[in-house]
VOBA-920651 format. One record per residue (C-alpha): residue number from 1; residue in one letter; x, y, z. Coordinates in steps of 0.5 Angstrom, whole numbers, plus 2048, in hexadecimal, padded with zeros to 3 digits. Last residue first. Layout:
BEGIN
{pos=NUM, code=a, u=X, v=Y, w=Z}
...
END
This chain:
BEGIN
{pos=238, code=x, u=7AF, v=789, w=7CC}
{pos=237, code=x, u=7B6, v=789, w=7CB}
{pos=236, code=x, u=7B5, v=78C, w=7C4}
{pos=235, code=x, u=7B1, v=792, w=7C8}
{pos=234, code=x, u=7B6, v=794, w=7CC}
{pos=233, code=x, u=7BC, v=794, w=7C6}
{pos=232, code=x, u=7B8, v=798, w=7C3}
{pos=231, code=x, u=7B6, v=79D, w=7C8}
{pos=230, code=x, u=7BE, v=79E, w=7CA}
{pos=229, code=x, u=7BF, v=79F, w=7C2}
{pos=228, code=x, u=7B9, v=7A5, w=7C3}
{pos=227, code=x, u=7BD, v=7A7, w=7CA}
{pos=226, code=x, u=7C3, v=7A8, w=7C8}
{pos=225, code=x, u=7C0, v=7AC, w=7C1}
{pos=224, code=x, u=7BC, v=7B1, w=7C5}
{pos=223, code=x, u=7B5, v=7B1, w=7C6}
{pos=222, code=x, u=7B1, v=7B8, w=7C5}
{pos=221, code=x, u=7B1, v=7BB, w=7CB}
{pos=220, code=x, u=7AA, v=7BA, w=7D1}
{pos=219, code=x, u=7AA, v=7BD, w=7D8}
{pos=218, code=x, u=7A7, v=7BB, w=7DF}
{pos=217, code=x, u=7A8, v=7BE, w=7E5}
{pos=216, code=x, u=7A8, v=7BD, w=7ED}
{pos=215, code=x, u=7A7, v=7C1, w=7F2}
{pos=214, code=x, u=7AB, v=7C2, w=7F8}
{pos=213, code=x, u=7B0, v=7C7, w=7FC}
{pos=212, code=x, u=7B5, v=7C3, w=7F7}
{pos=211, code=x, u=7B3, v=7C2, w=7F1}
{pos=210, code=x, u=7B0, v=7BC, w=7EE}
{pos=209, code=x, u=7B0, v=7BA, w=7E7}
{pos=208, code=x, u=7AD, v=7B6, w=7E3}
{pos=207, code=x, u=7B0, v=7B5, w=7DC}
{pos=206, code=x, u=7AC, v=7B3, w=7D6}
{pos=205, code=x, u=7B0, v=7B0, w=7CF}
{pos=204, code=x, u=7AC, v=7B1, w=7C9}
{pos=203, code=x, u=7AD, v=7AC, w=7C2}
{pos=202, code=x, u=7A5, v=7A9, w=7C5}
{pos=201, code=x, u=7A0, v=7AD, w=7C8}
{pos=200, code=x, u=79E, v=7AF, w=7CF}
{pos=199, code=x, u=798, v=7B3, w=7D1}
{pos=198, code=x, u=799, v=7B6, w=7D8}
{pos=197, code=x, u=798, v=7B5, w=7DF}
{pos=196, code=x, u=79B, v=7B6, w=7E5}
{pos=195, code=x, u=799, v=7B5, w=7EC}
{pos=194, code=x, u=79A, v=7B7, w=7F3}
{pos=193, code=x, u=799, v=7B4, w=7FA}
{pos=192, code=x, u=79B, v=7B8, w=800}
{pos=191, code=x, u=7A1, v=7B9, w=806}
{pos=190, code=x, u=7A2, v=7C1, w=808}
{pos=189, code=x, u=7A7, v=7C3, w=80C}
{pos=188, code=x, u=7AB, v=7BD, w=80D}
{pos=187, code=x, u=7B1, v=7BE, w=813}
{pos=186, code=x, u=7AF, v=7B7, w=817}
{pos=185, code=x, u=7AD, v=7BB, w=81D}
{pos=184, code=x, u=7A9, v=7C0, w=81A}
{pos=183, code=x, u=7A5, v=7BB, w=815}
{pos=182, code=x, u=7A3, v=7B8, w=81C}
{pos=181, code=x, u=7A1, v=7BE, w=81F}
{pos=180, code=x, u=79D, v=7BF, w=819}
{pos=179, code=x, u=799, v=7B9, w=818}
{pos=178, code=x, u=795, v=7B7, w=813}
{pos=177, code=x, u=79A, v=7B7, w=80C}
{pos=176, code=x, u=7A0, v=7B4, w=810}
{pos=175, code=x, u=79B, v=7AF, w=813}
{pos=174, code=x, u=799, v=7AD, w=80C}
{pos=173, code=x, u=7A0, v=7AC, w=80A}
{pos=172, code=x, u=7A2, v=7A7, w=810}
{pos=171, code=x, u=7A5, v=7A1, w=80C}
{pos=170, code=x, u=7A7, v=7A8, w=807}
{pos=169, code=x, u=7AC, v=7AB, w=80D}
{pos=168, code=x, u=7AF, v=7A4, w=810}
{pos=167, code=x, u=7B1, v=7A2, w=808}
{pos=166, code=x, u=7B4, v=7A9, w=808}
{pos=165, code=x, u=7B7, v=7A9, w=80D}
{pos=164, code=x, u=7BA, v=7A1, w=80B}
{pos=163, code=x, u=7BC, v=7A3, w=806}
{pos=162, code=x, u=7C1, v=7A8, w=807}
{pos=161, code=x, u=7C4, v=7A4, w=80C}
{pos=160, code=x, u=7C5, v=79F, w=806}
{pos=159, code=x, u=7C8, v=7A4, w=801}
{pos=158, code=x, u=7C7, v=7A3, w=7FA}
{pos=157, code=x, u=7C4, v=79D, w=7F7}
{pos=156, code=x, u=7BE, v=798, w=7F9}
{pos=155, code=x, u=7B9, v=79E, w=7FB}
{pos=154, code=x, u=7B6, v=7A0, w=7F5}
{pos=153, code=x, u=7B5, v=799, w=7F3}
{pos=152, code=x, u=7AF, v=799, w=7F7}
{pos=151, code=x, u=7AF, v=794, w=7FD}
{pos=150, code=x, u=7AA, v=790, w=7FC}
{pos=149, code=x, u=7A3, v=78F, w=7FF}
{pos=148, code=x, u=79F, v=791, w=7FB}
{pos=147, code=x, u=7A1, v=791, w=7F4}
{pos=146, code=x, u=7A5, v=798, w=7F1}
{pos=145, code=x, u=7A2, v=79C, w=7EB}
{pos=144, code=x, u=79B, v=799, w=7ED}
{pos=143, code=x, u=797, v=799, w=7E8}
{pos=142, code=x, u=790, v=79D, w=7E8}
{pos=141, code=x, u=78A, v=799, w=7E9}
{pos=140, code=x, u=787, v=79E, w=7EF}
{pos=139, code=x, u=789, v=7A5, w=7EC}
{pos=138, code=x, u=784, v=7A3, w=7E6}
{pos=137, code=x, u=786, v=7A1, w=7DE}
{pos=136, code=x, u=785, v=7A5, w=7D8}
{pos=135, code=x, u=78A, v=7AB, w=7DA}
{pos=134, code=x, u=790, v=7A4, w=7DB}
{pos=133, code=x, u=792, v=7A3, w=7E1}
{pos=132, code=x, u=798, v=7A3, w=7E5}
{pos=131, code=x, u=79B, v=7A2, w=7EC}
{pos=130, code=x, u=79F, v=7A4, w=7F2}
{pos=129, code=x, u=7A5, v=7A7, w=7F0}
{pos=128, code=x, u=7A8, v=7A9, w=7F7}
{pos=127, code=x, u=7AA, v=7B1, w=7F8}
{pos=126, code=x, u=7B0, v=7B4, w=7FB}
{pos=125, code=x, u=7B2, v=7BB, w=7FD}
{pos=124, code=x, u=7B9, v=7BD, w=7FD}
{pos=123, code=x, u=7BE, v=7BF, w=803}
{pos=122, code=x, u=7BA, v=7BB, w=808}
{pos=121, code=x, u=7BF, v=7B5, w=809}
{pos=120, code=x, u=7C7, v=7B7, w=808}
{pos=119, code=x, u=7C4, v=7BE, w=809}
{pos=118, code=x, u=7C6, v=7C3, w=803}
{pos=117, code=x, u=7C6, v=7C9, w=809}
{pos=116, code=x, u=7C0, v=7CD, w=804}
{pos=115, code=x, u=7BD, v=7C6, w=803}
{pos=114, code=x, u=7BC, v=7C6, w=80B}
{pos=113, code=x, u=7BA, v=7CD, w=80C}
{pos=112, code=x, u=7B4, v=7CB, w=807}
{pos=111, code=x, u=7B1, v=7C7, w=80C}
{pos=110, code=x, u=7B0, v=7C0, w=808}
{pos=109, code=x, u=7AB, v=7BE, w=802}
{pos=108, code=x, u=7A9, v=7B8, w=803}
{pos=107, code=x, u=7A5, v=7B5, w=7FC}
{pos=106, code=x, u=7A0, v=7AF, w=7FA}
{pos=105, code=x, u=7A0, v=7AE, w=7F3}
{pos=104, code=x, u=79A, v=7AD, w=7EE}
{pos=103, code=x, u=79C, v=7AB, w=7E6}
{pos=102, code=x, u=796, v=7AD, w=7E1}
{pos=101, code=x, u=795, v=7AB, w=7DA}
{pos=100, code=x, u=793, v=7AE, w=7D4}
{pos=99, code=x, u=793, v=7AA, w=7CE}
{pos=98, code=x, u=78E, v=7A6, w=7CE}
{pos=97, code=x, u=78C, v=79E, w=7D1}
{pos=96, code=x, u=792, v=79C, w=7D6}
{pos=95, code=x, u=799, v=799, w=7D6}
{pos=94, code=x, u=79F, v=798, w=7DB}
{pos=93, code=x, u=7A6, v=796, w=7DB}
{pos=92, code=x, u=7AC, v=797, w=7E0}
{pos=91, code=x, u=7B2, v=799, w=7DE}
{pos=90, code=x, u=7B7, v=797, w=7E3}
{pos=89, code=x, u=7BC, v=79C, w=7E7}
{pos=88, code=x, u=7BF, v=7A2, w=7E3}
{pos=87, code=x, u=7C6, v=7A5, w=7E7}
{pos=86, code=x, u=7C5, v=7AB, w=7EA}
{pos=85, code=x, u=7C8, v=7AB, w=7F1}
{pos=84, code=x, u=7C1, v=7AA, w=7F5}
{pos=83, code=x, u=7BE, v=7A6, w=7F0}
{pos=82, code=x, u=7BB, v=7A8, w=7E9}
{pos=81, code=x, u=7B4, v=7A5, w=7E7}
{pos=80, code=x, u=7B2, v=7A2, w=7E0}
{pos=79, code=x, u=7AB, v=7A1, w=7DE}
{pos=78, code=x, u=7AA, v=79E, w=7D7}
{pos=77, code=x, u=7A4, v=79F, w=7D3}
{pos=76, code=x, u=79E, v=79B, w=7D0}
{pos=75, code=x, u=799, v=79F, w=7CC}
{pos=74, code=x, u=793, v=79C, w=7CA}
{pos=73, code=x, u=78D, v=7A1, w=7C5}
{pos=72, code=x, u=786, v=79E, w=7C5}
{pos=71, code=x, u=782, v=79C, w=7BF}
{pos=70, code=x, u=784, v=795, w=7C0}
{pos=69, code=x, u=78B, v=796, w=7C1}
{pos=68, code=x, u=78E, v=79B, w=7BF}
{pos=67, code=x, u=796, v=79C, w=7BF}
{pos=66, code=x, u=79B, v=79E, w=7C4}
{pos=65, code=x, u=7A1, v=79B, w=7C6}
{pos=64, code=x, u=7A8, v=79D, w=7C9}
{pos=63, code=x, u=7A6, v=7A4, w=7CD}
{pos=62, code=x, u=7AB, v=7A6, w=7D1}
{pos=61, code=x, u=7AB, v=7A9, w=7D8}
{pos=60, code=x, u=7B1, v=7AC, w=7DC}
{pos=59, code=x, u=7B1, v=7AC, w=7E4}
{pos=58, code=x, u=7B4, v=7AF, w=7EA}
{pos=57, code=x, u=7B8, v=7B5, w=7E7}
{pos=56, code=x, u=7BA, v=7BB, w=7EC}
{pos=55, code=x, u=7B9, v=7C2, w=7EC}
{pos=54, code=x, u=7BD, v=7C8, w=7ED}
{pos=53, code=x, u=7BA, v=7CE, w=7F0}
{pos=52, code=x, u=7BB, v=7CE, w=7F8}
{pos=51, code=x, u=7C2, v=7CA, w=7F7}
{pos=50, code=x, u=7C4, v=7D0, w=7F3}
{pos=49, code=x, u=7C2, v=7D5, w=7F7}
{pos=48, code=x, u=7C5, v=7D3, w=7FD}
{pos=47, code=x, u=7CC, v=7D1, w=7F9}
{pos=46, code=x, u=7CB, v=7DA, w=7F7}
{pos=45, code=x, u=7CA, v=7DB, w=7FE}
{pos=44, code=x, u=7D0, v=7D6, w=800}
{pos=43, code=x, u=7D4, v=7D9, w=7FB}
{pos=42, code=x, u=7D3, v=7E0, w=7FD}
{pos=41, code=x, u=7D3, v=7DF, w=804}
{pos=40, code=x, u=7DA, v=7DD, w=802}
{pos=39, code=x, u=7DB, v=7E3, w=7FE}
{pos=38, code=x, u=7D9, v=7E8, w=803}
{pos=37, code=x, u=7DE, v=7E3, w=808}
{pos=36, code=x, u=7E4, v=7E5, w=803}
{pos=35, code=x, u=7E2, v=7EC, w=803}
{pos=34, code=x, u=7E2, v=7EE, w=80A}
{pos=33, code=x, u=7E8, v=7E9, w=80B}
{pos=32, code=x, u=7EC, v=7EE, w=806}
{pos=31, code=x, u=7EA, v=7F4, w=80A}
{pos=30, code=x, u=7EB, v=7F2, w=811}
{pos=29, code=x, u=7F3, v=7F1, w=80E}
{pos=28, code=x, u=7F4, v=7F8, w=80B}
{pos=27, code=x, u=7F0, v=7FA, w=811}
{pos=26, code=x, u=7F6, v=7F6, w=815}
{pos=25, code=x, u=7FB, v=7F8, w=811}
{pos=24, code=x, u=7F9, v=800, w=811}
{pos=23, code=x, u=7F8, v=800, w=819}
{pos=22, code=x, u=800, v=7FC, w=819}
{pos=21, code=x, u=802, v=802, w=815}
{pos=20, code=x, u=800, v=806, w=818}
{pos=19, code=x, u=802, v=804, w=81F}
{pos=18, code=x, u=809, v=803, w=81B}
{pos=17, code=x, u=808, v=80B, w=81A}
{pos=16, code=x, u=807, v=80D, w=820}
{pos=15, code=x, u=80C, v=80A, w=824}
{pos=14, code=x, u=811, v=80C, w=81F}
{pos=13, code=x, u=80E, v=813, w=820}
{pos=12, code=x, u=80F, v=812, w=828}
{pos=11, code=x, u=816, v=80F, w=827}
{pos=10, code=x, u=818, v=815, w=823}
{pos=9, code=x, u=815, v=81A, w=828}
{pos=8, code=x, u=818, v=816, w=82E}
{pos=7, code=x, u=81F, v=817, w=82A}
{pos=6, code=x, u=81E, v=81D, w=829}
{pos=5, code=x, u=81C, v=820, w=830}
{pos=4, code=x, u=822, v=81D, w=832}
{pos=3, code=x, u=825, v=821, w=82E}
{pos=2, code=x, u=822, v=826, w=830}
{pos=1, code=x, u=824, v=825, w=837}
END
């Protein structure tokens, strides 16, 4: 009988024991995979993060010519956008009295959940240069940085089902900026007209960028060496 007792006592603590032991594995386990999807969150949040504070370059401006005329300052400069997958698309060129000039743009700002999740199609806000002028001249006599009628450059690289969503958006831009319902049904939250202006000068390299909930900037560096040769040689050719 007491060893019987024994034997059952023994079975019990091996029971016990290996119970432990499973219980110690699995919170061991539980434990680890906690702190992996912290990390994961992490990454994401931080990703998040990123993509909510990163901007984007659409266009950089050089100043190629600028001289008095007749009393009255002339600038020429050159306008180059960047397509969707960063490569420069054709500078264009545009001239005007003085040496401030104002660039007007349409822009769509998506719903910032869609920039959070990276959205093939809404994950950054877009805009759409629309035309130039000088600070001597009025709104209504700028030039159009992209003729009426045309496809804009913008639009012929990069992915074409891409395009396509944004051309649809831009074709009904003022029904975007009138109607809400519409702009919940696309995913816009705001769609509105912006402008930037500053004094250009010669041997300056200027960037316009947007970011990604919206907004665009416009910054001024000294020119570097690479693009004063690629200066020269644009000039030459003209």
């Amino acid at each position: 009988m007491l060893r019987t007792t024994a034997k059952l006592l023994g079975l019990f603590i091996l029971v016990i024991a290996g119970s432990s032991g499973i219980i110690a594995y699995h919170n061991h386990f539980a434990a680890e995979r906690k702190v992996e999807q912290l990390q994961e969150e992490k990454k994401q949040l931080q990703q998040i993060v990123k993509r909510l504070s990163e901007e984007k370059r659409v266009a950089e401006v050089l100043v190629t010519e600028q001289a008095t005329v007749d009393g009255e300052l002339h600038t020429t400069l050159i306008f180059v956008e960047y397509a969707k997958d960063g490569s420069p698309l054709p500078p264009k060129s545009f001239s005007f009295v003085g040496k401030m000039a104002h660039i007007d743009a349409m822009v769509i700002k998506f719903d910032r959940g869609f920039v959070e999740e990276n959205d093939a199609l809404r994950g950054h806000s877009i805009a759409l240069f629309t035309k130039i002028y000088g600070d001597h001249q009025k709104a209504a006599d700028a030039q159009m940085i992209d003729p009426p009628g045309k496809v804009p450059d913008i639009y012929r690289s990069g992915d074409p089902n891409v395009a396509a969503f944004e051309q649809s958006l831009w074709k009904d831009f003022w029904k975007l900026y009138d109607d809400e319902a519409y702009r919940l049904e696309r995913g816009v939250r705001a769609a509105h007209g912006q402008g930037l202006w500053g004094i250009f000068k010669p041997d300056r390299l200027y960037t316009i960028t947007i970011e990604p909930g919206g907004g665009l900037t416009l910054s001024a560096e000294p020119l570097k060496g690479i693009y004063r040769e690629a200066l020269k040689q644009h000039t030459n050719v003209q």
